[in-house]
C-alpha positions as CSV (number, residue, x, y, z in Angstrom):
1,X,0.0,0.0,0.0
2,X,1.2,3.6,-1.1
3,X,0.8,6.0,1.7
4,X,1.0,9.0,-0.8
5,X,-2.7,7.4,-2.5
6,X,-4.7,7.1,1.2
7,X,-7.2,10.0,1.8
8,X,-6.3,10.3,5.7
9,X,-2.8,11.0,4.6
10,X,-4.0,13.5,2.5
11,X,-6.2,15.3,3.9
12,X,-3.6,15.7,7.0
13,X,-0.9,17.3,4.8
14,X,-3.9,19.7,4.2
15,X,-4.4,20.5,7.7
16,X,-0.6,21.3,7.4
17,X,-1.2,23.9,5.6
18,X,-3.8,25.1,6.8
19,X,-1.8,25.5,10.6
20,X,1.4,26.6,9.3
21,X,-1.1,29.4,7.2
22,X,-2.8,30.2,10.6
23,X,0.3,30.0,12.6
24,X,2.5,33.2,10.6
25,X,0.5,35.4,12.5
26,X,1.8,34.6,15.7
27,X,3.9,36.9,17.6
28,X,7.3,36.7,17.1
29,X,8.0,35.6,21.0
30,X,5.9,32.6,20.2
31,X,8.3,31.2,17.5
32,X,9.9,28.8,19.9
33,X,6.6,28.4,22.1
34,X,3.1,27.4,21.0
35,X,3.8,28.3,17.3
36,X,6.7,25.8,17.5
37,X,5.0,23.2,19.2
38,X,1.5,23.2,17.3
39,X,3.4,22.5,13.9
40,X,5.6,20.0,15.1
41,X,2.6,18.1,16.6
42,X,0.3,18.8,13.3
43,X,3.9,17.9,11.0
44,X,3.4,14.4,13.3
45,X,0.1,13.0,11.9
46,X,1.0,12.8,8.3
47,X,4.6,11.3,9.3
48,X,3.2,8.9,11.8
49,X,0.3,7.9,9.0
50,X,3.4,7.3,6.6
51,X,6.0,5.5,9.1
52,X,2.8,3.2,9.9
53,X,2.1,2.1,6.9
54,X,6.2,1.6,6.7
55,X,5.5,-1.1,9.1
56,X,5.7,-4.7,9.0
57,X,2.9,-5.7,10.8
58,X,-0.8,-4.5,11.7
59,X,0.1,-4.5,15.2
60,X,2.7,-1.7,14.3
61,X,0.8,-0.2,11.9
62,X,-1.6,0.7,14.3
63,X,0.5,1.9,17.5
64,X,1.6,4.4,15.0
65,X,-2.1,5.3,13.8
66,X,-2.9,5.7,17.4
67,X,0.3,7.9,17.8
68,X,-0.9,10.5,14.8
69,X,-4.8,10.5,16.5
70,X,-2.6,11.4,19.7
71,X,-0.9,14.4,18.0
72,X,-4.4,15.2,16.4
73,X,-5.7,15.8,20.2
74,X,-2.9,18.1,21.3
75,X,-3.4,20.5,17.7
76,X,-6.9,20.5,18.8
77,X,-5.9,21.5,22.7
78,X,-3.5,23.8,21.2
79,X,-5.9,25.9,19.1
80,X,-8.1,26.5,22.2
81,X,-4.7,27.7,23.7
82,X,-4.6,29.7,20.8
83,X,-7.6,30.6,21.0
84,X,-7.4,31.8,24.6
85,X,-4.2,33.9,24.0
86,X,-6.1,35.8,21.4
87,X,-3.7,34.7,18.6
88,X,-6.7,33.4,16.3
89,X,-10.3,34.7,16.2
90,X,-13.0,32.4,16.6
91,X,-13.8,32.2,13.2
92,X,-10.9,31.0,12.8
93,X,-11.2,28.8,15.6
94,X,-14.0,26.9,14.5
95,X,-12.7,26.5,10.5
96,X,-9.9,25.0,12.0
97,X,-11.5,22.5,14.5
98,X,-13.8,21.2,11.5
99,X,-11.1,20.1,9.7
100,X,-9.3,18.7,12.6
101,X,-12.4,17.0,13.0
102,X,-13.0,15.8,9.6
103,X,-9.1,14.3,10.2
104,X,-9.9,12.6,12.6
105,X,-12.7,10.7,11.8
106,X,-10.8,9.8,9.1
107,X,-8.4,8.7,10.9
108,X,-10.9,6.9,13.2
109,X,-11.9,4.9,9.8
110,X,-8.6,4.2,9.0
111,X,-7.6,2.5,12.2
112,X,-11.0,0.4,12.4
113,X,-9.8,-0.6,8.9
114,X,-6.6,-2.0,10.1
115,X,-7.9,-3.4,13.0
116,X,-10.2,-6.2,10.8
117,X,-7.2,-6.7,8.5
């Protein structure tokens, strides 16, 4: 299975983009903060998603799955932080939590998948 052809892998990279977009406007002291640390966590779900299906076994395949939902939860915490600190609006807020959303149940999908395999 190609990694680069699965929808959940995908649509992450796109959520990538979409944080790194909504990230520029951060202040400049939160470079090696919370700007730091929300794209290193979102950067995680697409890389985890490929080094899983790397793996030689379900079993792996899906500790690693598990490991991207993980970094899924702590964007999602880290928005509201966001959020909180005034660095995004609440438009923004929510246009950003539905695709998280959407990623995850994706994600969600995918991991049931492996699990019958």
């Amino acid at each position: 299975m190609n990694y680069t052809e699965l929808e959940v892998w995908k649509y992450s990279r796109g959520l990538v983009k979409i944080v790194y977009l909504l990230t520029k406007s951060f202040p400049k002291e939160e470079i090696y903060g919370l700007t730091n640390q929300i794209r290193r966590c979102v950067v995680s779900v697409p890389s985890n998603i490929a080094e899983g299906i790397g793996r030689q076994s379900n079993k792996e395949t899906i500790h690693f799955l598990y490991i991207a939902k993980g970094s899924l939860q702590e964007v999602e915490t880290q928005l509201y932080l966001s959020f909180d600190l005034e660095y995004i609006s609440e438009e923004e807020l929510k246009s950003t939590l539905e695709k998280l959303i959407s990623s995850k149940k994706l994600l969600n999908g995918f991991i049931n998948y492996y699990k019958k395999m």
